[in-house]
C-alpha positions as CSV (number, residue, x, y, z in Angstrom):
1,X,22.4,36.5,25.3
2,X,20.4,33.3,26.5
3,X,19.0,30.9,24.9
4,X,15.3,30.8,23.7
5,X,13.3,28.2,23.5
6,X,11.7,27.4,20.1
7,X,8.6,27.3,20.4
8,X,6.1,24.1,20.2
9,X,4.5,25.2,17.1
10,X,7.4,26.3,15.0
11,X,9.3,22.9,16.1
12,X,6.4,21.2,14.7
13,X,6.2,23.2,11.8
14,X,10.2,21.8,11.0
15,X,9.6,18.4,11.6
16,X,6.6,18.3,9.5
17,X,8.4,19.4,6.9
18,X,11.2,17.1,6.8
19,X,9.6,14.4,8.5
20,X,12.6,14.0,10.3
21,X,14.8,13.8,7.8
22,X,17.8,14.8,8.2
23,X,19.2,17.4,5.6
24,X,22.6,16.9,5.2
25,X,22.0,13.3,5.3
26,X,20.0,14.1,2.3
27,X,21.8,16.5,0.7
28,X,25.1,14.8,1.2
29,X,24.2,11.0,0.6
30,X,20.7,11.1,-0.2
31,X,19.9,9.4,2.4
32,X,16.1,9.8,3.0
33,X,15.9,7.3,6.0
34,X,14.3,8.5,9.6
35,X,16.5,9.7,11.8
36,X,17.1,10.6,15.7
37,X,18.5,14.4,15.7
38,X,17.7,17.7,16.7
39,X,16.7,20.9,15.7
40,X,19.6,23.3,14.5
41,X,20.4,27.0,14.0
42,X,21.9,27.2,10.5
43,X,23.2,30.7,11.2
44,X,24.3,29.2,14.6
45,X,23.0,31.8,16.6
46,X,19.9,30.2,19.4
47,X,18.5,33.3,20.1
48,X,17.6,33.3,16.4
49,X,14.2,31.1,16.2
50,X,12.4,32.2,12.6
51,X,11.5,29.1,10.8
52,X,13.4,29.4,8.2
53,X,16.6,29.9,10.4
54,X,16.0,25.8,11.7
55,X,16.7,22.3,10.0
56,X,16.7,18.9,11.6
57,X,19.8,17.1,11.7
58,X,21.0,13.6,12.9
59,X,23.2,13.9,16.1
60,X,26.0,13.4,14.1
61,X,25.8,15.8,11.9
62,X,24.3,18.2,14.6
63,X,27.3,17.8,16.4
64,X,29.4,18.3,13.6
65,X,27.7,21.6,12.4
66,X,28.0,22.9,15.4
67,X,31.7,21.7,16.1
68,X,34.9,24.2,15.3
69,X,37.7,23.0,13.5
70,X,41.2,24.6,12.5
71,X,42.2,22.9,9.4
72,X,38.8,20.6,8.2
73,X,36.6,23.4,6.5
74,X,32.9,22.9,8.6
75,X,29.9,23.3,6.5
76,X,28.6,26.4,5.4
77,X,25.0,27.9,5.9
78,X,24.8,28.2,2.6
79,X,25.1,24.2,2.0
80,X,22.5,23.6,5.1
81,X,19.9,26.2,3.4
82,X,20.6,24.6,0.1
83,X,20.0,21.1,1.3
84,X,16.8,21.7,3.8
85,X,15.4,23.3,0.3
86,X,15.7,20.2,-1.8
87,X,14.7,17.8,1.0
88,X,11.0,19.8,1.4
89,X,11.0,20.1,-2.0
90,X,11.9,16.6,-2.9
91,X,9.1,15.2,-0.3
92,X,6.3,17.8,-1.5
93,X,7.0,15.9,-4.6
94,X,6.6,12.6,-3.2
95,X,3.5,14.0,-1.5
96,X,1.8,14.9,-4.7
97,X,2.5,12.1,-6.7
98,X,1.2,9.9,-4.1
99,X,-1.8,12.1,-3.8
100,X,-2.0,11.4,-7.5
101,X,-1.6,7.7,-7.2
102,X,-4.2,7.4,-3.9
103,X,-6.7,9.1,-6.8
104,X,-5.8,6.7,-9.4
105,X,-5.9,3.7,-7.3
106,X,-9.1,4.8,-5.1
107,X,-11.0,5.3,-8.4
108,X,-10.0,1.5,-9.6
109,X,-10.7,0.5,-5.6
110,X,-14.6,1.3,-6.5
111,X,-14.8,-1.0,-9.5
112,X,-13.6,-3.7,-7.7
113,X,-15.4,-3.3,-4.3
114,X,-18.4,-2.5,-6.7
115,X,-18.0,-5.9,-8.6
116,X,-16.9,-8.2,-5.7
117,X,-18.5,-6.6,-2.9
118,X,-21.0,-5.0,-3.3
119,X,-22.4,-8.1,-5.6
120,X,-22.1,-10.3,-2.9
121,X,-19.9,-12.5,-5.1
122,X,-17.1,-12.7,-2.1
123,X,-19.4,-13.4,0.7
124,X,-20.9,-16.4,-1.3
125,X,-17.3,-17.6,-1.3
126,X,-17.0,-16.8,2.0
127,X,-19.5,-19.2,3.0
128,X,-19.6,-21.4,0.3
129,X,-19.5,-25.2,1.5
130,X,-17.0,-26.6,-0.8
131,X,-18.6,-30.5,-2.2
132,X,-21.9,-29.0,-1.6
133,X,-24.0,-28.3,-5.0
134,X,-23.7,-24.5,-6.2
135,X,-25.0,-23.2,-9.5
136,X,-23.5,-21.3,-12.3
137,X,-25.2,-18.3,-11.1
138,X,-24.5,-17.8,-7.7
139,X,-20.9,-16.8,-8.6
140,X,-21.5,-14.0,-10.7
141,X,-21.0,-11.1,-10.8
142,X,-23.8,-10.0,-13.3
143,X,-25.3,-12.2,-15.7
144,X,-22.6,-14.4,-17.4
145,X,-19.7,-12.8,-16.3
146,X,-17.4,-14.7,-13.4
147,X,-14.8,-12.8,-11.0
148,X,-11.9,-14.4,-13.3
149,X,-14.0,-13.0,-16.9
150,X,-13.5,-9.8,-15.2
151,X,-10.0,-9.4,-14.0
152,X,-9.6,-11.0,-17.7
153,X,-11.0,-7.8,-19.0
154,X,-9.2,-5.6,-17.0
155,X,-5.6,-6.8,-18.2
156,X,-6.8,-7.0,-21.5
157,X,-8.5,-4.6,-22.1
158,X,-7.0,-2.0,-20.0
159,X,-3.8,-3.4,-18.9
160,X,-2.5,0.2,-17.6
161,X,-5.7,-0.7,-14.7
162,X,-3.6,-1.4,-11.9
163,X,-3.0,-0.5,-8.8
164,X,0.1,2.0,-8.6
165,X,0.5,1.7,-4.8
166,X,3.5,-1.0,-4.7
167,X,1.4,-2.7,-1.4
168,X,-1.9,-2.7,-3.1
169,X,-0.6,-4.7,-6.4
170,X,1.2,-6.8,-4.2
171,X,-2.7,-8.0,-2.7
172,X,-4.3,-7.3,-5.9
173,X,-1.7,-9.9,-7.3
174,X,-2.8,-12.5,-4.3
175,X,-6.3,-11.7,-4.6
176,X,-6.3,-12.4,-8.6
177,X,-4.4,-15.3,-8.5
178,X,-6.2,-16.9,-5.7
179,X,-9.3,-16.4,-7.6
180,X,-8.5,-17.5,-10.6
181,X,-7.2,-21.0,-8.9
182,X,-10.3,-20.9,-6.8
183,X,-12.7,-21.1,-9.6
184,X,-10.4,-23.5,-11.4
185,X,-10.7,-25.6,-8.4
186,X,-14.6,-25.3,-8.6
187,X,-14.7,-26.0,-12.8
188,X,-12.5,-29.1,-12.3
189,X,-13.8,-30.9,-9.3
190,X,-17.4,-30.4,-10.0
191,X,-19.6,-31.9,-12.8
192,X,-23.3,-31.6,-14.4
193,X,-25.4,-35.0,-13.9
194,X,-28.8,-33.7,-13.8
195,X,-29.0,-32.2,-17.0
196,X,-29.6,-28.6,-15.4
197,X,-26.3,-26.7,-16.9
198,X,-26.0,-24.4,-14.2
199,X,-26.6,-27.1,-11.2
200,X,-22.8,-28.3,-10.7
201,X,-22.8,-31.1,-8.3
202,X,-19.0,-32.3,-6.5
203,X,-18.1,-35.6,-8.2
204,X,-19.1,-38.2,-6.5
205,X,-16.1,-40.5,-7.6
206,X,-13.6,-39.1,-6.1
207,X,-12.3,-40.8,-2.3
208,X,-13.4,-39.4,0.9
209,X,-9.2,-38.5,1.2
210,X,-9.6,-36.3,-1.9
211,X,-12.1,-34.5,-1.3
212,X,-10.7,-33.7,2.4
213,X,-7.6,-32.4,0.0
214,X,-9.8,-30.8,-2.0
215,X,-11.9,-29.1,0.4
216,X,-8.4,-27.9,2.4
217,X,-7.0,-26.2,-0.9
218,X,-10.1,-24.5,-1.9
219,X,-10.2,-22.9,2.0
220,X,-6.5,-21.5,1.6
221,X,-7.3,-20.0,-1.7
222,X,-10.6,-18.6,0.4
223,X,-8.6,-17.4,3.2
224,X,-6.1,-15.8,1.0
225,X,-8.9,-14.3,-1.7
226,X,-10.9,-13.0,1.5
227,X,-7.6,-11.3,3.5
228,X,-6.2,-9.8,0.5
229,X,-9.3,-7.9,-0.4
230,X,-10.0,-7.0,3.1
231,X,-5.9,-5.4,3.4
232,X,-7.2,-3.2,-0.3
233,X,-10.0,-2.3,1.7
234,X,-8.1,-1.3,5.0
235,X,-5.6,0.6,3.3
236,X,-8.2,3.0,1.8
237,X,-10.0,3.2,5.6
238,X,-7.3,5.5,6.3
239,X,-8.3,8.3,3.9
């Protein structure tokens, strides 16, 4: 009998599943890594085209599965079923837990976007004029409490508050730490003469090359504050 053609929809249907992964690569080595293959018959029959009769596999191990040999024993349907089985199970799994971490980490995404966005705090430091005059006031985030005071609280407080999401942490960590040295930069440079204690005003003592330094290292902690929040915020775009 001829071949038939598996259809568009079931072929689709496979690869979703496995995102082409290939099964025995799985199975065998646990390899979980993309692959370019094919779609198989694990009876070996390709007039056969249910569903659950297909499995991706890599060339290679197409090849081999489909290969004859008189004294190596080939692979058994049994092994290919067994391992196409623990490879959709095994990414369901990964789907749901990253389900459950895209909840977790959305949920902490709102505080943040709440306190620095949404206050306006980061588009004051966007166009802040570094050795221009600023008061107390204008960076925070409600009344008395800075950008640092709050990612304080949050590791204090509530140290299991991060992001799970190994890329979000990873900008969360630039983001904090470029904050906390941008408002370190701000406390030590600037000074009170007017005897208005929220009016900070640059210090007028230091030399027109340090305050070119200083106006250079507060705009790479800017840069980096601004671009790591903006990569949190892109990365929840997509749901």
């Amino acid at each position: 009998m001829s071949r038939k053609a598996v259809s568009e929809k079931i072929q689709a249907g496979i690869l979703y599943k496995c995102r082409r992964r290939c099964a025995l690569c799985f199975g065998l080595d646990n390899d979980f890594s993309e692959k370019k293959g094919q779609i198989a018959h694990i009876d070996r029959d390709n007039t056969n085209n249910n569903e659950e009769n297909l499995v991706f596999l890599c060339l290679d191990h197409h090849n081999l599965y489909d290969s004859k040999f008189k004294q190596t024993k080939n692979f058994t349907q049994l092994e290919v079923k067994t391992y196409k089985e623990k490879l959709e199970n095994y990414i369901e799994c990964q789907k749901n837990e990253n389900t459950k971490y895209v909840d977790e980490d959305y949920k902490l995404f709102l505080d943040l976007k709440k306190f620095f966005i949404d206050s306006g705090v980061l588009t004051k430091f966007k166009n802040f004029i570094f050795s221009t005059s600023y008061y107390l006031e204008d960076f925070e985030i409600s009344e008395g409490l800075h950008g640092s005071d709050l990612i304080n609280d949050y590791e204090s407080k509530y140290p299991e508050v991060n992001f799970k999401a190994p890329y979000l942490k990873e900008q969360f960590n630039i983001f904090k730490e470029n904050y906390y040295a941008a408002e370190s930069l701000l406390s030590c440079k600037y000074q009170n003469y007017n005897n208005d204690a929220s009016c900070m005003i640059y210090n007028i003592y230091y030399t027109h090359e340090e305050k070119l330094n200083h106006i250079e290292e507060f705009d790479n902690y800017r840069i980096n504050i601004l671009e790591s929040f903006e990569k949190i915020m892109d990365y929840f775009n997509k749901f």
